[in-house]
PLY file of the C-alpha trace (Angstrom):
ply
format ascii 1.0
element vertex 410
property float x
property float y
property float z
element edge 409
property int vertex1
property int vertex2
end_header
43.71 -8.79 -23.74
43.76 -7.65 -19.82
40.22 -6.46 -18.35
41.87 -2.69 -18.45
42.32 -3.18 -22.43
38.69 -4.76 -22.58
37.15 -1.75 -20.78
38.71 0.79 -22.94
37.82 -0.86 -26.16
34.37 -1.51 -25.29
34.11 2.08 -23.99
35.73 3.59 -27.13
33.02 1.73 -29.19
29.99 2.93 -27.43
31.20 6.54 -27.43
32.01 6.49 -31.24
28.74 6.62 -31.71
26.94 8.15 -28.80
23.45 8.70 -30.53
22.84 5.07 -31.21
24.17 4.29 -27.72
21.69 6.34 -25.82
18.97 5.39 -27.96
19.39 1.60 -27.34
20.20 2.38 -23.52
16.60 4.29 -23.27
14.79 0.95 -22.96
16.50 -0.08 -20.18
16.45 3.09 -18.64
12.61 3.56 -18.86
11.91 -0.23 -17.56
14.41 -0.34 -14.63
13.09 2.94 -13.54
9.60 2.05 -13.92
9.85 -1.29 -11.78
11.19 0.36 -9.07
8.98 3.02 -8.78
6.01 0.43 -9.45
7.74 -2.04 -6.24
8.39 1.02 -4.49
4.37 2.27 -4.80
3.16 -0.83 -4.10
5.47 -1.11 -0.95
4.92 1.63 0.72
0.69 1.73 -0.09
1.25 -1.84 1.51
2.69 -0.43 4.83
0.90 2.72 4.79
-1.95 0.62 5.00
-0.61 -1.57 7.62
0.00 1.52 9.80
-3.70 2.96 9.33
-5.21 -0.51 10.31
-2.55 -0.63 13.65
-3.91 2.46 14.18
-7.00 2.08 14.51
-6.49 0.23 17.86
-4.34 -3.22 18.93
-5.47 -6.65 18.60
-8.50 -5.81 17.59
-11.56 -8.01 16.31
-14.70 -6.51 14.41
-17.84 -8.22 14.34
-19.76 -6.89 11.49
-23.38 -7.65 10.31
-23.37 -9.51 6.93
-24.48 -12.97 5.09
-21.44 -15.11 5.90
-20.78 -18.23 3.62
-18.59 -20.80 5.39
-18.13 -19.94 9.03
-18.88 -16.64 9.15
-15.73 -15.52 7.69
-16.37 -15.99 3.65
-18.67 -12.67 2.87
-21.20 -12.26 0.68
-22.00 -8.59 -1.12
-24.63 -8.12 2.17
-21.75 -7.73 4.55
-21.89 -4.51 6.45
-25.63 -3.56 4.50
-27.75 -5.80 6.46
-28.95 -4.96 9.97
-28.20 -7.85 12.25
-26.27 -6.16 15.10
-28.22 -4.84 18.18
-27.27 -3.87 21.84
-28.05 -6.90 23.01
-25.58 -9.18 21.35
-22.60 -6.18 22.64
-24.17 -7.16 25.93
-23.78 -10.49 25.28
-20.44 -10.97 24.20
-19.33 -8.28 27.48
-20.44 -11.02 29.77
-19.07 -13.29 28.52
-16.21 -13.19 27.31
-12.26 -13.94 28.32
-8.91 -12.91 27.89
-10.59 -9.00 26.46
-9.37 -5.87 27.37
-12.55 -3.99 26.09
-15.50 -4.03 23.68
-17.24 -1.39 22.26
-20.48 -1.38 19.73
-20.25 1.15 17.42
-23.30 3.33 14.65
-21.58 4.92 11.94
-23.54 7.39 10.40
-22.36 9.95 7.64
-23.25 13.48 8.74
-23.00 17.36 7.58
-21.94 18.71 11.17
-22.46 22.42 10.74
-20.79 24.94 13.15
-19.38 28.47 12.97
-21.50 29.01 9.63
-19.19 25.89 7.48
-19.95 22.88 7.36
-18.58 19.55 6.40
-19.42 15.97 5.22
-18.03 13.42 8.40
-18.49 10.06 9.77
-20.29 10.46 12.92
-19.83 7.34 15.51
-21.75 6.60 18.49
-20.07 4.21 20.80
-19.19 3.80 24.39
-16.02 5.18 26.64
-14.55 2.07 25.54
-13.69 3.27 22.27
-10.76 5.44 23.31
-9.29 2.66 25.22
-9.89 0.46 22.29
-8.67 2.72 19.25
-5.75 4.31 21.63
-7.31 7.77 21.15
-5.32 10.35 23.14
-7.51 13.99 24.17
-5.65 17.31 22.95
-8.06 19.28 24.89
-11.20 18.56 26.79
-12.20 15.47 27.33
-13.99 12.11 25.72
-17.87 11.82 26.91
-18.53 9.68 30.12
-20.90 6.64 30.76
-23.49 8.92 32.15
-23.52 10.84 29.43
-23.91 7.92 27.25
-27.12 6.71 29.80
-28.57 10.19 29.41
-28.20 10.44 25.84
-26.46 13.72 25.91
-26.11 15.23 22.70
-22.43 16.04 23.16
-19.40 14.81 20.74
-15.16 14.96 20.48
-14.41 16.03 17.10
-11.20 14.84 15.24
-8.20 17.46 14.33
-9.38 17.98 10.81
-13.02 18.39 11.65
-11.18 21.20 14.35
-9.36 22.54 11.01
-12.58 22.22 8.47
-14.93 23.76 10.75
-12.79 26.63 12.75
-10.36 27.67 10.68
-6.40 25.98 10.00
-5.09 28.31 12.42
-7.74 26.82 15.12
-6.50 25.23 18.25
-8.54 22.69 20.21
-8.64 25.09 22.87
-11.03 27.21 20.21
-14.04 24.49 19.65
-14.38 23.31 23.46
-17.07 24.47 24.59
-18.77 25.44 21.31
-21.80 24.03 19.39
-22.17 21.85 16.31
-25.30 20.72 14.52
-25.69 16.83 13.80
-28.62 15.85 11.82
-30.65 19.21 13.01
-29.53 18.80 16.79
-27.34 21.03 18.60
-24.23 18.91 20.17
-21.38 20.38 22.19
-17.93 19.77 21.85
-16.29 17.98 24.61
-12.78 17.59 23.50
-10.87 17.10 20.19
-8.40 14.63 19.65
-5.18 14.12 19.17
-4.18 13.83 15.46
-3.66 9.95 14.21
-3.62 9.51 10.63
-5.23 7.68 8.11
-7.28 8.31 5.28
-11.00 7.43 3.85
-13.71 6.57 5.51
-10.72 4.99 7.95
-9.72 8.20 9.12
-9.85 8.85 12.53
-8.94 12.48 12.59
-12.14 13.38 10.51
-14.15 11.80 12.40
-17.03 13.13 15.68
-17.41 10.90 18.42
-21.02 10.41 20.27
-22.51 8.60 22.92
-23.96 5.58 21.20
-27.60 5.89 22.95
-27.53 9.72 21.62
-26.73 8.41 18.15
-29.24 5.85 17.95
-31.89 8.58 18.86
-31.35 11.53 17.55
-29.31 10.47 14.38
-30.44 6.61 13.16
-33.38 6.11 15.66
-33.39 2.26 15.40
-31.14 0.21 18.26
-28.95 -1.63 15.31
-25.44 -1.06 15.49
-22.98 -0.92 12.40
-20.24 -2.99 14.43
-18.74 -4.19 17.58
-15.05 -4.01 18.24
-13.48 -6.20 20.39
-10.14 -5.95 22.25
-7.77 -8.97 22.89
-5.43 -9.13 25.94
-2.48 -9.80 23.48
-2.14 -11.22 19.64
-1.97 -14.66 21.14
-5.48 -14.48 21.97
-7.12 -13.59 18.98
-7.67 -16.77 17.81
-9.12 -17.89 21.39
-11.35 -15.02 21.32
-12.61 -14.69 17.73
-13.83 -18.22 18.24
-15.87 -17.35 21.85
-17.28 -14.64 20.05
-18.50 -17.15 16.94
-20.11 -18.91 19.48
-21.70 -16.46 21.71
-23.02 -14.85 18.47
-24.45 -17.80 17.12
-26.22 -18.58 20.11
-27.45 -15.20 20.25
-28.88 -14.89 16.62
-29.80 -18.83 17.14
-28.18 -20.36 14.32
-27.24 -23.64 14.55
-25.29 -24.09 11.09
-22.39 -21.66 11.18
-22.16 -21.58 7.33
-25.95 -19.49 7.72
-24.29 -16.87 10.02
-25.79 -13.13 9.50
-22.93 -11.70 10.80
-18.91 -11.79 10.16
-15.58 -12.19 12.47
-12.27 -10.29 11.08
-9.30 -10.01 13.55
-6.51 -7.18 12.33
-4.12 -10.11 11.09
-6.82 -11.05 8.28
-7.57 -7.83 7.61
-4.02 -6.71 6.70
-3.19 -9.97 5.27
-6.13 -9.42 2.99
-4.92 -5.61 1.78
-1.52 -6.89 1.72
-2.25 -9.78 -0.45
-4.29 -7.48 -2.92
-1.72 -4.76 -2.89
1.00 -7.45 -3.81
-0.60 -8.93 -6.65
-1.32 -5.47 -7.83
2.19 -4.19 -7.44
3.40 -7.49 -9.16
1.17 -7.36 -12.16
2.66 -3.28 -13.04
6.01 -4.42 -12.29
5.77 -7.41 -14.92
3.82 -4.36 -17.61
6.85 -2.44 -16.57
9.50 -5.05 -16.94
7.75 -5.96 -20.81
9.59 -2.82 -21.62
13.41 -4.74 -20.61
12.73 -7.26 -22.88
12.00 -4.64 -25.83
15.33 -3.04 -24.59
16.93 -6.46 -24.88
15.56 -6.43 -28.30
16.98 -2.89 -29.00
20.62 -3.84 -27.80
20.28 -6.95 -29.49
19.74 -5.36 -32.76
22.05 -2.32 -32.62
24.92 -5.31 -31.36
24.07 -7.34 -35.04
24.70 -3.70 -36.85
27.89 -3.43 -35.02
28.65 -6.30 -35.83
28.38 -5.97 -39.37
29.82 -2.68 -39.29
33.18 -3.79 -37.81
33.20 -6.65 -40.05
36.84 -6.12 -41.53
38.17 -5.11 -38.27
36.75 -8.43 -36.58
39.16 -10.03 -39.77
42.12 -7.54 -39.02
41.80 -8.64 -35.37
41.54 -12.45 -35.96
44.77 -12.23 -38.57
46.79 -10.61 -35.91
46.05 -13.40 -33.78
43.02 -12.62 -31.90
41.40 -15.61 -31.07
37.58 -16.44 -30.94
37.26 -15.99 -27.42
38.98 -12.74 -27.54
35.90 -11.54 -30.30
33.15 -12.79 -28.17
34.33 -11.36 -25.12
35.09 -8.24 -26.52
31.26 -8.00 -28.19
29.89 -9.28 -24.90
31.62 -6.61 -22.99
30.09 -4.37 -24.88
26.74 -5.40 -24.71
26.73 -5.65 -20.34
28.69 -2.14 -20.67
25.65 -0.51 -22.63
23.53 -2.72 -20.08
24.72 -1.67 -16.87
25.27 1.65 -17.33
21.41 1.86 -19.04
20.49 0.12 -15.59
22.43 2.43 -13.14
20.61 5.44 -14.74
17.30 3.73 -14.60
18.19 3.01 -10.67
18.87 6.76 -9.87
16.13 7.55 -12.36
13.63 5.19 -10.10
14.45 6.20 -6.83
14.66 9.70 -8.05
10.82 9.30 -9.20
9.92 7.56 -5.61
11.40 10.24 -3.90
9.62 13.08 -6.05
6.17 11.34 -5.77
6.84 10.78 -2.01
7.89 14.74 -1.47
5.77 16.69 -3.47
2.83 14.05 -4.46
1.97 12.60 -0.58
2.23 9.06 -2.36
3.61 7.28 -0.35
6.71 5.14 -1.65
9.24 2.53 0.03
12.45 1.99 -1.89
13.85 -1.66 -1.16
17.35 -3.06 -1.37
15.83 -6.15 -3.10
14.56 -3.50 -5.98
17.55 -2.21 -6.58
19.53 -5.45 -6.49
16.49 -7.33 -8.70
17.15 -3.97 -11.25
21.26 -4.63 -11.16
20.83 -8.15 -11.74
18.37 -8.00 -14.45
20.39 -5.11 -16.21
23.28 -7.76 -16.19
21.00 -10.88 -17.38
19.87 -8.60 -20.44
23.05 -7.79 -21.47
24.28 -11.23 -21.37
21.25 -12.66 -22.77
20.83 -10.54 -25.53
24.69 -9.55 -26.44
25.59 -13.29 -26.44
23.96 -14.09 -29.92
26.14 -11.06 -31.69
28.92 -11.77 -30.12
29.07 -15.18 -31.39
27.69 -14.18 -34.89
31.16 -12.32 -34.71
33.63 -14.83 -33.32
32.30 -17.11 -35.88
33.47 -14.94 -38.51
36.15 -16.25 -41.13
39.13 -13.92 -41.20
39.66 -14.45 -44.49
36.02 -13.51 -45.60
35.92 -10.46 -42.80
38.99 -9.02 -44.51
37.02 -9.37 -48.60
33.43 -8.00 -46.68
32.86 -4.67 -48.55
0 1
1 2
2 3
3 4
4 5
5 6
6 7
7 8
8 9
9 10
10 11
11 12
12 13
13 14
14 15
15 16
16 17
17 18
18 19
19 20
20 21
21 22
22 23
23 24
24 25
25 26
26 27
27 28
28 29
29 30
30 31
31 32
32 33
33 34
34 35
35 36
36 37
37 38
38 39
39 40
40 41
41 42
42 43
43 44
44 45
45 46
46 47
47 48
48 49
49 50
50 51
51 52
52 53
53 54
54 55
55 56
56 57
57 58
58 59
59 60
60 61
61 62
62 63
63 64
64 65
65 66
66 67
67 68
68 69
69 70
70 71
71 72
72 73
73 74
74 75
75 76
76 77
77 78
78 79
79 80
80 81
81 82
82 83
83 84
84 85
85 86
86 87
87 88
88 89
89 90
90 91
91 92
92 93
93 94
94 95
95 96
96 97
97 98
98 99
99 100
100 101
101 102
102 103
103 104
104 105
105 106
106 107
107 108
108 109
109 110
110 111
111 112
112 113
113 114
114 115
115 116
116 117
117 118
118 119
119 120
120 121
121 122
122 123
123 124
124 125
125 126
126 127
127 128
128 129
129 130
130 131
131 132
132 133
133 134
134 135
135 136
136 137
137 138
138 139
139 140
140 141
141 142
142 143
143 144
144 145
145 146
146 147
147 148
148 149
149 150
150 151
151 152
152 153
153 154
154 155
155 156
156 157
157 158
158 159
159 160
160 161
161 162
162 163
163 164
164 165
165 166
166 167
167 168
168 169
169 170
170 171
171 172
172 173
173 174
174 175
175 176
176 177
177 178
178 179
179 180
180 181
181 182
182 183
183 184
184 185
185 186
186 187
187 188
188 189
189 190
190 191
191 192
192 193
193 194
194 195
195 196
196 197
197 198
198 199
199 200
200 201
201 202
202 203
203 204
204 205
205 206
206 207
207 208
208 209
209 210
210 211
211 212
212 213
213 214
214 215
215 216
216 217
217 218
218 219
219 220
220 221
221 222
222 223
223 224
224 225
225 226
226 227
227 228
228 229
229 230
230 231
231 232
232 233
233 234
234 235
235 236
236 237
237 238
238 239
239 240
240 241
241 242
242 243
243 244
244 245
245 246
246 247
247 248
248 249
249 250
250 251
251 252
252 253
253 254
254 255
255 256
256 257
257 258
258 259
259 260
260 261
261 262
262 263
263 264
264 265
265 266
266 267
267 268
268 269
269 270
270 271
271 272
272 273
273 274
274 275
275 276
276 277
277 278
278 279
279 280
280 281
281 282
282 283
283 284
284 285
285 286
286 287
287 288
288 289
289 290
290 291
291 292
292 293
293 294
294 295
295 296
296 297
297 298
298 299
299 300
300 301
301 302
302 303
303 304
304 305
305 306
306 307
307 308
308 309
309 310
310 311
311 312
312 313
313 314
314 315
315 316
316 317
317 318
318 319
319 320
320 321
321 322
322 323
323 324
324 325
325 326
326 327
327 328
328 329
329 330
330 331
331 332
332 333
333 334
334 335
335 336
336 337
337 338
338 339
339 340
340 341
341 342
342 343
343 344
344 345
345 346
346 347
347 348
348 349
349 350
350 351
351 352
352 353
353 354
354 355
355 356
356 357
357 358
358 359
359 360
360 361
361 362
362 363
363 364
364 365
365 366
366 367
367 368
368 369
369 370
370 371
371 372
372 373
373 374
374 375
375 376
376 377
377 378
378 379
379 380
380 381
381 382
382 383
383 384
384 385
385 386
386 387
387 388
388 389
389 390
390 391
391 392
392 393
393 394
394 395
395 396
396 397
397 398
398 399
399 400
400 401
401 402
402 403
403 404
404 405
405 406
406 407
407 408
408 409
């Protein structure tokens, strides 16, 4: 039997009985489809999160207040809660440090900022004019505050694009709120600038976000002198390292702490931080995927099952083939061909169906969604692997078969 005649038989048998085909097909339909919409989730949350932390400025390394356990890098449930961070240890680490291209001490406070009779909930940070060297924040209009401002505690701020939009209207253009007054924890502050939109979401979002001079912050809005964190900015990724560990030190001479494992405070560098999400995100996206693929195996099941019927069913044509001279290897081929037929063509509509449903949630959801080649080639390969796996055991039920007792099955 040539591959042409092998085709069209196994063809001719799934369409005689089209119901039972697509039926037994819907399993592996529904699981391919799922696992690549589950990968494709899971990959594109992973670098949609990569691209919010780059964002946020380059080679960057946060010193945070916190009970560290082991070095200051293992974190217990205190980190970010406790109040260890002051001026002084900014000051510090400014001296003297090497191979930086800035540092900045930041207060985080959450605010309703109140202006043009709305209001909205924001993170308000006071910092220095490092920050917008730091975090790469570009001015649409206006400009960022100056030291002197910072010195004098003006109560000034730069607002983010959808503070602009939340406060002023969606039609507002920066050009509207410079200029004008907000109110910040019963104070008036006016607007300086408003930047230019980044990205991001959560409390991580940059564009909802009002920028103060740290000194202003600390008195009119926390009135202590801690500080929720210091950011610090390497010359280049190769010094990360160098500098996270001069910072360790500095720090633990300025808290004076001999044993590192007592630290109050914690050192993260970008690379840990997105190796960290990353890590999560996988074993997340790996733990759907394998719910998801528990579905192939009940469509394995399915095909397996349907594949004994037919079996059964064709019983005296498996005899009539065999007497003409069919041999056993032209049965189980022909019931194997079958099987990966039903198999693959299940597993091309669950590809189109997946990347159909990644496309959809990307479009019209804002879910974000990356669609790999290894997804779809995992999804062809395991479409063919079913079909083999499971359409082997009929097939050699049915080459197996006495001609002789095929012909007599009633």
């Amino acid at each position: 039997m040539t591959s042409k005649d092998l085709l069209q038989e196994s063809y001719s048998a799934l369409v005689s009985n089209k119901s039972r085909s697509i039926l037994t097909m819907l399993g592996i339909i529904i699981g391919i489809a799922a696992v690549i919409a589950t990968l494709a989730i899971g990959q594109g949350s992973q670098q949609s999160i990569q691209a919010n932390i780059q964002a946020l400025g380059s080679n960057l390394i946060t010193i945070t207040p916190g009970v560290a356990k082991g070095a200051g890098v293992t974190v217990s449930s205190g980190q970010g809660s406790a109040k260890t961070l002051v001026m002084a240890d900014e000051q510090a680490l400014a001296k003297q440090l090497t191979n930086i291209s800035g540092i900045d001490p930041e207060l985080t406070v959450r605010e309703q900022v109140v202006a043009n009779g709305t209001n909205t909930s924001v993170s308000v940070v006071g910092t220095t004019t490092a920050y917008q060297s730091n975090r790469s924040i570009a001015i649409a209009d206006g400009a960022f505050f100056s030291d002197t401002q910072n010195t004098n505690k003006s109560k000034v701020a730069v607002i983010g694009p959808t503070v602009l939009t939340d406060l002023f209207g969606t039609n507002a253009v920066p050009s509207d709120a410079v200029g004008k007054t907000v109110t910040l924890g019963g104070n008036l502050f006016t607007i300086l600038g408003v930047t230019v939109a980044k990205g991001g979401s959560g409390f991580t979002n940059q564009d909802n976000m009002v920028f103060v001079p740290i000194a202003t912050a600390q008195q009119y809005l926390s009135g202590g002198n801690n500080i929720t964190s210091i950011s610090i900015s390497a010359d280049n990724s190769n010094d990360m390292t160098d500098v996270q560990a001069q910072a360790t030190a500095i720090m633990l001479q300025q808290h004076n702490i001999a044993d590192p494992t007592q630290a109050d405070f914690t050192i993260q560098n970008q690379s840990n931080i997105v190796s960290s999400a990353s890590s999560i995100l996988q074993t997340l996206t790996i733990l759907l995927a394998s719910v998801a693929g528990i579905s192939l195996v009940v469509g394995g099941i399915g095909i397996m099952n349907m594949m004994l019927t037919t079996v059964t069913e064709r019983t005296k044509e498996i005899g009539l083939r065999k007497a003409i001279g069919a041999t056993r290897s032209d049965i189980n081929t022909q019931f194997l061909a079958e099987a990966v037929m039903l198999t693959f063509t299940g597993g091309t509509i669950g590809i189109i169906l997946g990347v159909g449903t990644a496309w959809i949630m990307n479009n019209f959801f804002s879910i974000d969604t990356s669609v790999s080649s290894f997804s779809i080639i995992l999804s062809v390969g395991v479409a063919a692997s079913i079909g083999i796996i499971f359409g082997y055991y009929p097939a050699r039920r049915a080459s197996r078969m006495s001609p002789i007792e095929a012909l007599r099955f009633e």
